[in-house]
LUMKE-710109 format. One record per residue (C-alpha): residue number from 1; residue in three letters; x negated, y, z negated. Coordinates in Angstrom, 1 decimal, decimal comma. Each point is the difference from the previous one (the first is absolute). Example, Ala and Ser with C-alpha at 12.3 -4.5 7.8 and 13.67 -1.06 7.14 Angstrom:
2
k_r_c1_c2_c3
1_ALA_-12,3_-4,5_-7,8 $
2_SER_-1,4_3,4_0,7 $
//
This chain:
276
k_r_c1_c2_c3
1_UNK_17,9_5,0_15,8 $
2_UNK_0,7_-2,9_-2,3 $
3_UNK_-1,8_-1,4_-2,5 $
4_UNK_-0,7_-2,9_-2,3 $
5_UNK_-2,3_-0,3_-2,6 $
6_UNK_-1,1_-3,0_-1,4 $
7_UNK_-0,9_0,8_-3,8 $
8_UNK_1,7_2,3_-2,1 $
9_UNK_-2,8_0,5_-2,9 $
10_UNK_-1,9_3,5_-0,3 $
11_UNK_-1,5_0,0_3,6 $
12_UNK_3,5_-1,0_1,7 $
13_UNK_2,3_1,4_-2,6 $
14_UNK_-2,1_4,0_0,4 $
15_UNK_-0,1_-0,4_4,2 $
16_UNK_3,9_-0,9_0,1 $
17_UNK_0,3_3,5_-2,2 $
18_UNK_-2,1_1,4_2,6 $
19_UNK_1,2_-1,2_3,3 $
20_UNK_3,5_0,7_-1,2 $
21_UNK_-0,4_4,0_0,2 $
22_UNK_-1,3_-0,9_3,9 $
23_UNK_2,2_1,5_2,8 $
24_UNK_-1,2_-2,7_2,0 $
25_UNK_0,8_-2,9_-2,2 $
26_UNK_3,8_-1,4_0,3 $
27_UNK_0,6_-2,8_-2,2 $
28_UNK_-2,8_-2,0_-3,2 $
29_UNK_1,3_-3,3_-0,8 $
30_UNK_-2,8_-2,2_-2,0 $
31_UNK_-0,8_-3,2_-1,3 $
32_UNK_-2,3_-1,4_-3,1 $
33_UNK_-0,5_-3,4_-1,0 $
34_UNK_0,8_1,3_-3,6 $
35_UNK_3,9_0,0_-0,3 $
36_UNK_-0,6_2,1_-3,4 $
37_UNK_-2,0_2,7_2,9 $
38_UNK_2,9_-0,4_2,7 $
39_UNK_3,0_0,7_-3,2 $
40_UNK_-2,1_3,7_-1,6 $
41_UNK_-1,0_0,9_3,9 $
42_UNK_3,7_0,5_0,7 $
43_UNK_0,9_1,3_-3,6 $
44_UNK_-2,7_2,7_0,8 $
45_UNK_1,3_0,7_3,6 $
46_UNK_-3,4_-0,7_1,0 $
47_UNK_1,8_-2,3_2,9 $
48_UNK_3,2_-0,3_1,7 $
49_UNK_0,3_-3,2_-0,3 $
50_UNK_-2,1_-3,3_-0,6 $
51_UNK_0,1_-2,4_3,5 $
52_UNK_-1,9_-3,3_0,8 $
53_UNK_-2,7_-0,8_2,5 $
54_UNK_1,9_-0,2_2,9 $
55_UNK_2,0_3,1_-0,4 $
56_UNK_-3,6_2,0_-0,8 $
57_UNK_-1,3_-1,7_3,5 $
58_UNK_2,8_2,4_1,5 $
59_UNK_-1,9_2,9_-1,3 $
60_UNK_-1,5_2,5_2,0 $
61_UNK_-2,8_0,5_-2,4 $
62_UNK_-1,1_-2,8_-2,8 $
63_UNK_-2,0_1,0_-2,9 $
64_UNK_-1,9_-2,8_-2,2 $
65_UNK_-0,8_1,9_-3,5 $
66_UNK_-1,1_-3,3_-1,6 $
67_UNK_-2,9_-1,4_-1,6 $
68_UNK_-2,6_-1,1_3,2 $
69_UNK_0,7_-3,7_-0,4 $
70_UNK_3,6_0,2_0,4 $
71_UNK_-1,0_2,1_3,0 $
72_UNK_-1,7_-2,8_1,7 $
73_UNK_3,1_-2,3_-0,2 $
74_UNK_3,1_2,2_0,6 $
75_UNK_-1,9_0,6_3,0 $
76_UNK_-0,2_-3,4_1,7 $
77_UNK_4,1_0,3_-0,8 $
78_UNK_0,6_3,4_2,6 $
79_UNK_-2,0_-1,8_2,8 $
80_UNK_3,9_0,2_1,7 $
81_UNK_0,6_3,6_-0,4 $
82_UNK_0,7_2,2_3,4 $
83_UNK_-3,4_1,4_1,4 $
84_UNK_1,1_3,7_-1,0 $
85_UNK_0,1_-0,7_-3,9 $
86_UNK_-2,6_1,8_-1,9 $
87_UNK_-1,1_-2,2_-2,7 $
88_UNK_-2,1_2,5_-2,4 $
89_UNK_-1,7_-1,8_-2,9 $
90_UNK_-1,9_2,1_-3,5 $
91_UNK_-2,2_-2,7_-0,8 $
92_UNK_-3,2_1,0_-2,6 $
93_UNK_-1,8_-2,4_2,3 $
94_UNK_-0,7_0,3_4,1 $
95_UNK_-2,0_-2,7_1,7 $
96_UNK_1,6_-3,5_-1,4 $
97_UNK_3,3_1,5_1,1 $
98_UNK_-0,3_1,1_3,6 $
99_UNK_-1,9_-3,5_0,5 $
100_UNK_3,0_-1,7_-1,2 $
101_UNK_2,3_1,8_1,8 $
102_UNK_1,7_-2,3_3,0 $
103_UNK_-1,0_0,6_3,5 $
104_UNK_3,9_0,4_0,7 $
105_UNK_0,4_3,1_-2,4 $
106_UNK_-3,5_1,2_0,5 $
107_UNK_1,4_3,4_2,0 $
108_UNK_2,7_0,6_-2,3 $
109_UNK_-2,3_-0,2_-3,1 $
110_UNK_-2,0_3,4_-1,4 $
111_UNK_-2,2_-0,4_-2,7 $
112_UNK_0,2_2,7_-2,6 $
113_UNK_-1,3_1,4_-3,7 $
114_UNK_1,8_2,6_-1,3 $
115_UNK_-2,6_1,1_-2,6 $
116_UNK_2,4_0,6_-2,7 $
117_UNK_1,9_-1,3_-2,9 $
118_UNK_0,5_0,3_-4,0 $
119_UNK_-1,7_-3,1_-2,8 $
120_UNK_4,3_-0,9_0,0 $
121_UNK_1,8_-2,3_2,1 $
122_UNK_3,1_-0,7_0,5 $
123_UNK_3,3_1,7_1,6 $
124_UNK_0,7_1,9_-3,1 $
125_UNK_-3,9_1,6_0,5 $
126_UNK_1,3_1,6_3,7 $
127_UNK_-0,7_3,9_0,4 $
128_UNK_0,9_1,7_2,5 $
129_UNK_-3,4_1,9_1,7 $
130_UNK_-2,2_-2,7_-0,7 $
131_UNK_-1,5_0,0_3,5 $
132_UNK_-0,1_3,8_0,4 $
133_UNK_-3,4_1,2_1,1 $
134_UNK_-1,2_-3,4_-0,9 $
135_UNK_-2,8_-2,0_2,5 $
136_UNK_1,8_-2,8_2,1 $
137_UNK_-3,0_-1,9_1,9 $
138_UNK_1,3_-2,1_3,1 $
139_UNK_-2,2_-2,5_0,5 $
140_UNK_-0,5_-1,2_4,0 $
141_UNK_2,5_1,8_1,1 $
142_UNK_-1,0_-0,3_3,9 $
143_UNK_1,2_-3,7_-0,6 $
144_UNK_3,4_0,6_-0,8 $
145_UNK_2,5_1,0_2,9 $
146_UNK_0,8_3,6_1,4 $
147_UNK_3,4_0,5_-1,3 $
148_UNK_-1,2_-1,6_-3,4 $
149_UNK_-2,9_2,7_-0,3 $
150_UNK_1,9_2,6_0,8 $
151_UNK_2,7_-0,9_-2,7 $
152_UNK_-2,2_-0,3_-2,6 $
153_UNK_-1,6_3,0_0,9 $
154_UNK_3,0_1,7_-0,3 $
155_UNK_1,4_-1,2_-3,0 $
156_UNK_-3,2_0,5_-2,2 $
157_UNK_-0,4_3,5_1,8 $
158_UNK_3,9_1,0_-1,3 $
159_UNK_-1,2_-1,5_-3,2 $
160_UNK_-2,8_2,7_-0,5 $
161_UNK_-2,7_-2,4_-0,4 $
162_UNK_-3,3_0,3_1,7 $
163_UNK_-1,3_-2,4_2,8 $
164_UNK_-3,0_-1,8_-0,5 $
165_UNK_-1,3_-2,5_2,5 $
166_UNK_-2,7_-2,9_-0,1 $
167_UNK_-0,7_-4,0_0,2 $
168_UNK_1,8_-1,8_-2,2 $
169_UNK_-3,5_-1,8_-1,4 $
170_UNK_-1,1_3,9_-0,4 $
171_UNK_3,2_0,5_-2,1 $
172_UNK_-0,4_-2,7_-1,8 $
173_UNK_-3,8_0,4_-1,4 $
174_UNK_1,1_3,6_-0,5 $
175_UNK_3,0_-0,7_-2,1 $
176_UNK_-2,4_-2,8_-1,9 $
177_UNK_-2,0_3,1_-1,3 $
178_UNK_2,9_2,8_-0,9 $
179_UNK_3,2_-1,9_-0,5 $
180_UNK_-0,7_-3,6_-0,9 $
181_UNK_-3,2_0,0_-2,1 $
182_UNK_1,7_2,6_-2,3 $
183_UNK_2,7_-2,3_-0,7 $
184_UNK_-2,0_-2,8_-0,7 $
185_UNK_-2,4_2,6_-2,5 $
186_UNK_3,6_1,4_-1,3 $
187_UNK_1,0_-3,8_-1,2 $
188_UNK_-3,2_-1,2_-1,3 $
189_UNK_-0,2_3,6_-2,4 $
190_UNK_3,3_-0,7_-0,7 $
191_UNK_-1,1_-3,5_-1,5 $
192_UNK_-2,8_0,9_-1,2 $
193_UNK_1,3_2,8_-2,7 $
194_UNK_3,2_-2,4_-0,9 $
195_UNK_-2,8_-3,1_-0,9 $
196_UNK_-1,0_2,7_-2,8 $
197_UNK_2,4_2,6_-0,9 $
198_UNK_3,2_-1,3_-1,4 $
199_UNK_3,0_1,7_1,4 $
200_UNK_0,9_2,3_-2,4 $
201_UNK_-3,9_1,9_0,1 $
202_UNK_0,3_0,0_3,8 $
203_UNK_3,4_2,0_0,0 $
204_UNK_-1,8_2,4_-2,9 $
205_UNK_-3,5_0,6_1,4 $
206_UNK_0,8_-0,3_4,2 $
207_UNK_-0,5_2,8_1,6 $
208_UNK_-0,2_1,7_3,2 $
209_UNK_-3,2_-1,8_1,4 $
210_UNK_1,4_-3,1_-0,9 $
211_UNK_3,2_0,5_0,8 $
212_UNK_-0,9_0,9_3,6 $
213_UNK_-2,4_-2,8_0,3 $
214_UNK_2,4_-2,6_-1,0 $
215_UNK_3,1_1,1_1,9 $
216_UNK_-0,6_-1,9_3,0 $
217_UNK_0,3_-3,2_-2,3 $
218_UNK_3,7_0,9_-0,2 $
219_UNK_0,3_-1,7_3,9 $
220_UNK_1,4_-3,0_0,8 $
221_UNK_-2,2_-2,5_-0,5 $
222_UNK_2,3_-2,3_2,6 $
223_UNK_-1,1_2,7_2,6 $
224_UNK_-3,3_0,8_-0,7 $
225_UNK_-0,6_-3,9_-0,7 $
226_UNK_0,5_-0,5_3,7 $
227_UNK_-2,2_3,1_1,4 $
228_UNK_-2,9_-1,5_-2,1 $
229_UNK_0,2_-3,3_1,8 $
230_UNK_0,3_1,6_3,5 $
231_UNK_-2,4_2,4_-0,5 $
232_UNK_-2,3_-1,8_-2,2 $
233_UNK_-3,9_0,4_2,3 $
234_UNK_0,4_3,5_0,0 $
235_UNK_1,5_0,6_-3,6 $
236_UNK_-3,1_-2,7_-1,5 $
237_UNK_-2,6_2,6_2,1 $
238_UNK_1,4_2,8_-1,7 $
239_UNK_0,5_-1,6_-3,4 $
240_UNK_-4,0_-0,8_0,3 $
241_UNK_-0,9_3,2_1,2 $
242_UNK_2,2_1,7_-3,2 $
243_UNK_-1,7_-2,3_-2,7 $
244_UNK_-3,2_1,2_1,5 $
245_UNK_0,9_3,5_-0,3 $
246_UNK_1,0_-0,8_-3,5 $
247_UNK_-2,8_-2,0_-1,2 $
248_UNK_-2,9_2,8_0,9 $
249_UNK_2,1_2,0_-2,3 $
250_UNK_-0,1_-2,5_-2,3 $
251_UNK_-3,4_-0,6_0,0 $
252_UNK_-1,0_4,0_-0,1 $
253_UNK_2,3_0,3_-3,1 $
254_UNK_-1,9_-2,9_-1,4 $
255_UNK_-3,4_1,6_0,9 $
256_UNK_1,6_3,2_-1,3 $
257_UNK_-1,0_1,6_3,1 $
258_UNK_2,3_2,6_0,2 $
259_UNK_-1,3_2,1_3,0 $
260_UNK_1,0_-2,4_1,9 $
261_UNK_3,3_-0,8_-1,8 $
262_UNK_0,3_3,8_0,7 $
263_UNK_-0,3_-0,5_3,6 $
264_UNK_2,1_-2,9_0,9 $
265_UNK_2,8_1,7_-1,8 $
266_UNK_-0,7_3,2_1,6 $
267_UNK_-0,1_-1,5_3,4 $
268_UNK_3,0_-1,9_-0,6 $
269_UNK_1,8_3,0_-0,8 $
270_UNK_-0,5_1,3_3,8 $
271_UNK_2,2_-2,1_1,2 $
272_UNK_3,0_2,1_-1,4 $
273_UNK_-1,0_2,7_2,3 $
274_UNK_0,9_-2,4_2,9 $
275_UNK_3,2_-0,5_-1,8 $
276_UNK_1,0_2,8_-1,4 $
//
């Protein structure tokens, strides 16, 4: 099996390291729009070698591990690729994607989330076991051709992740509440503390609350710029429902009603043994 992957950042950059211990998996050749990505990519073995478009078309298996815009339009450029490709994207976002994805291609095309990843970016932020007993959700899968199923099916399952399967609007409200809304939260903390604390007291007073609250505001702003506009209803309904979440508890503090403070917290804290 051969396989291009189109981005060469954390996501691509961690599955090349992945695929490349795959019995199964022949040749990785890969592409980024970043020349700077494409020149430490090969300096870090993390491909073979870098190729253009029409020599990843030739690809038995194409993965796009780019932010969800750039999804959309690399896509209306494989419309010409032979009807067994596999063309796999990683996307943060579901729904605006498989609309946009041409009738031609439509059979070739899975939709995937691998629910994974580090606050870094880049091909120098790549580990190897990223995807390991992470969630990958494939989104309408029963649209997407027999032999492209079944390769995806196989590559996630040789990547050790576990198989989740919905709607792609599901997926996308879901990820709104437990992926997206966080990030948003993460920024605005972020900003928040800097409009206050001058550099020098954040680095001697952050600790590990803070700290683990404001990691996510280490992402790519590029990236998660684009996830917010495709998923913007559903991360605005979650965003609402949050601020109401925070503004009872607000308003109890005020009151100084602390039973109550007492219980929000306490029922808060249940979710951890979901999680844990």
């Amino acid at each position: 099996m051969n396989i291009a992957i189109i981005g060469l950042g954390l996501m691509g950059g961690s599955l090349a390291l992945s695929l490349k211990e795959l019995d199964f998996v022949t040749s990785i050749v890969g592409s980024d729009h970043n020349k700077e990505h494409e020149s430490q990519a090969l300096s870090l073995s993390l491909v073979e070698t870098i190729v253009p478009l029409e020599e990843v078309k030739k690809c038995d298996v194409i993965f796009l591990a780019i932010p969800v815009n750039g999804v959309i339009s690399i896509l209306k450029e494989l419309k010409d690729v032979p009807k067994n490709t596999t063309i796999i994207d990683l996307g943060s976002t579901k729904e605006l994607i498989v609309n946009s994805v041409p009738s031609d291609i439509r059979k070739n095309f899975v939709a995937s989330h691998p629910m994974t990843g580090t606050e870094n970016f880049g091909p120098s932020a790549a580990v190897e076991g990223l995807y390991e007993d992470k969630v990958v959700v494939l989104c309408d899968l029963e649209e997407s051709g027999e032999t492209q199923q079944k390769t995806a099916k196989k590559i996630f399952k040789a990547l050790k992740m576990k198989k989740y399967f919905m709607k792609a609007s599901e997926h996308d409200r879901h990820a709104a509440f437990i992926s997206h809304m966080p990030h948003a939260i993460s920024y605005s903390l972020a900003n928040t503390v800097m409009k206050q604390e001058n550099k020098h007291n954040i680095l001697a007073l952050a600790a590990g609350g803070f700290r683990s609250m404001s990691r996510l505001a280490k992402s790519s702003p590029h990236m998660w710029e684009d996830v917010f506009k495709q998923n913007k209803v559903n991360l605005l309904e979650a965003i609402d429902l949050f601020e109401n979440e925070l503004s009872k508890l607000k308003e109890d503090i005020i009151n100084e009603n602390w039973d109550n403070v007492n219980k929000t917290m306490s029922h808060g804290k249940t979710l951890h043994e979901i999680l844990d």
